[in-house]
C-alpha positions as CSV (number, residue, x, y, z in Angstrom):
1,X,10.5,13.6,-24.0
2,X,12.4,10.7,-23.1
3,X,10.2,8.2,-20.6
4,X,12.0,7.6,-17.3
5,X,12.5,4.0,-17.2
6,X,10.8,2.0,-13.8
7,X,12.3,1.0,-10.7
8,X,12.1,-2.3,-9.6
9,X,10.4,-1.1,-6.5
10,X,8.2,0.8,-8.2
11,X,7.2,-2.5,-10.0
12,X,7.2,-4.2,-6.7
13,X,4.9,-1.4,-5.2
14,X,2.5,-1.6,-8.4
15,X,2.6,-5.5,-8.2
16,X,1.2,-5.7,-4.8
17,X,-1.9,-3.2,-5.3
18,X,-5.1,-4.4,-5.1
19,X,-7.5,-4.0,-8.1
20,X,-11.5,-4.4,-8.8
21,X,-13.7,-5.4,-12.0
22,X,-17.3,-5.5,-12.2
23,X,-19.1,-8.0,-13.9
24,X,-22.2,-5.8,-15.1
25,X,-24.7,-7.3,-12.6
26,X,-25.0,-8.2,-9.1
27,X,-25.0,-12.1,-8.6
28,X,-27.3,-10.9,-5.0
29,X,-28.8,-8.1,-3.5
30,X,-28.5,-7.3,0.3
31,X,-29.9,-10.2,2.1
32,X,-31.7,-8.3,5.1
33,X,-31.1,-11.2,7.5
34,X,-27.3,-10.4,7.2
35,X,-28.2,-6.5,8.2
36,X,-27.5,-6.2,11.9
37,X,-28.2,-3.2,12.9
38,X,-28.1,-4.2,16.6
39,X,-24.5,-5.8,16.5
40,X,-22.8,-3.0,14.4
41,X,-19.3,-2.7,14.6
42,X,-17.6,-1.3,11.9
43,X,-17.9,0.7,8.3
44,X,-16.0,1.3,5.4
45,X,-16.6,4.4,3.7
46,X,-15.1,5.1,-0.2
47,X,-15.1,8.5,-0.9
48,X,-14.2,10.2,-4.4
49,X,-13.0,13.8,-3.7
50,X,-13.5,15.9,-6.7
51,X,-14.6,19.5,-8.5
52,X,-15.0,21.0,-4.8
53,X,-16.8,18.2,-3.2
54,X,-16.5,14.4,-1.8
55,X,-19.2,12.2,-2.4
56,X,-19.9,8.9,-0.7
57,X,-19.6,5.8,-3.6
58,X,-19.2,2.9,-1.3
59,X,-20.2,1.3,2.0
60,X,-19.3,-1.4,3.3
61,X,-20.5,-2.4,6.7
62,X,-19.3,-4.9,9.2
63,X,-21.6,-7.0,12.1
64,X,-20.6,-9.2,14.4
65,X,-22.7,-11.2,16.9
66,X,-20.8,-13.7,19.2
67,X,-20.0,-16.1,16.9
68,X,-20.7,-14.7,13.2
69,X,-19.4,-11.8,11.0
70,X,-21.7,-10.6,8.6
71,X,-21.1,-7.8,5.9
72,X,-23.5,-5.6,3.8
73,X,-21.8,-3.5,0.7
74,X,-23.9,-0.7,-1.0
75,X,-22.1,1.0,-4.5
76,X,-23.6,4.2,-5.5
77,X,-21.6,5.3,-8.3
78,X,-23.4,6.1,-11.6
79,X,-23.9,4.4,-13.7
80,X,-23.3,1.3,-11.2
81,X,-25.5,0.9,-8.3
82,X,-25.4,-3.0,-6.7
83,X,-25.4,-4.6,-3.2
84,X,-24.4,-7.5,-2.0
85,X,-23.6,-8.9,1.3
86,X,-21.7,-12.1,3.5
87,X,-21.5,-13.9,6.2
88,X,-18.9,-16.1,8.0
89,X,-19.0,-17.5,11.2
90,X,-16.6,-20.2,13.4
91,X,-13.2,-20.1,14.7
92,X,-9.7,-19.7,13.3
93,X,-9.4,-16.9,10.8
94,X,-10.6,-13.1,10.3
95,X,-14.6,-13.6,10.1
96,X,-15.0,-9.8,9.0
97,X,-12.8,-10.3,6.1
98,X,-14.4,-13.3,4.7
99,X,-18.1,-11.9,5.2
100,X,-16.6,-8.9,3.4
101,X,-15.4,-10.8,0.7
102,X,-18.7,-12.6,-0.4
103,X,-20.4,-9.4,0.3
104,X,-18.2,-8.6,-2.2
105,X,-18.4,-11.3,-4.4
106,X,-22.8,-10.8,-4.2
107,X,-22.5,-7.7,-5.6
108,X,-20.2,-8.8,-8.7
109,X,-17.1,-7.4,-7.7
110,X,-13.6,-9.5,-8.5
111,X,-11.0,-8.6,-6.8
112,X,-7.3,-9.4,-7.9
113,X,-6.3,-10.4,-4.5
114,X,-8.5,-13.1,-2.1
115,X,-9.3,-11.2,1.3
116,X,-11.8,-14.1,3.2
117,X,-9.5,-14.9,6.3
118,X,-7.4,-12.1,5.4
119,X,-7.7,-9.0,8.2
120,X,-8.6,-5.9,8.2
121,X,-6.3,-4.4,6.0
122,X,-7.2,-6.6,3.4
123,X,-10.6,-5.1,3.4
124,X,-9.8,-1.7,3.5
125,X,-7.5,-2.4,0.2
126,X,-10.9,-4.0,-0.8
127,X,-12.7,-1.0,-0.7
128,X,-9.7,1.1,-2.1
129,X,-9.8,-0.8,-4.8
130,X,-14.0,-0.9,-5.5
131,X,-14.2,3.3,-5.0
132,X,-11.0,4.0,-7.5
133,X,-12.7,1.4,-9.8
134,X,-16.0,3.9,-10.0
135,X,-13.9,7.3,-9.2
136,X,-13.2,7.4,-12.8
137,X,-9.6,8.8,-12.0
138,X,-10.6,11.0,-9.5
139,X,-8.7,10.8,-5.9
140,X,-10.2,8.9,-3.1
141,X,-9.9,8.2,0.4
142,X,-11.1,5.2,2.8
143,X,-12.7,6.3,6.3
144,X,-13.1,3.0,8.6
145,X,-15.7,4.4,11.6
146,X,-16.6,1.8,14.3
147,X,-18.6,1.4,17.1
């Protein structure tokens, strides 16, 4: 069968996704100062759908107190099961994202697209990318729940 060749929009869509890698380890675990519970305001929740059931792989939540972001990321995806977590604080750019990203970054996750300052879509593509990375092909879906 003769391969259909590619569009350049397809190439242009494909171009712009968001991947994730895993460097075997966590650089840090989940600093518990950076887990507040009492300032919770939003989660991101991977979830790979598969053989009748959907299973929860990645979490990924956001806290904010007046003037800091901070972000907390749990993987549970075997064989991979890290942490890591962030926080950014000051004025002039998208703290969630950037506590996100070293949250990120803490639990040994490079992604092929920079998402500190970036907004919110740029974390859930963040996510996206971590859960299809574990999902081992399987289809998944990003829930954002907030407060």
């Amino acid at each position: 069968m003769k391969k259909q060749a590619t569009t350049s929009a397809e190439v242009t869509a494909n171009a712009g996704k968001m991947t994730a890698t895993h460097n075997g380890k966590q650089v840090d675990a989940v600093n518990i100062h950076h887990r507040k519970a009492d300032h919770f305001l939003e989660q991101y929740t991977g979830l790979v759908i598969g053989k009748g059931q959907v299973k929860e792989v990645v979490d990924l939540r956001i806290y904010h107190t007046n003037t800091t972001a901070y972000a907390c990321l749990w993987v549970n995806a075997h064989p991979l099961y890290v942490s890591g977590s962030g926080k950014a604080g000051g004025y002039g750019y998208c703290k969630k994202s950037a506590a996100a990203g070293m949250a990120i970054h803490s639990a040994g996750f490079t992604l092929s697209q920079n998402i500190n300052g970036c907004g919110e879509e740029a974390i859930r593509e963040a996510v996206t990318a971590i859960t299809e990375l574990v999902a081992n092909g399987k289809p998944v879906h990003v829930v954002r729940a907030h407060a």
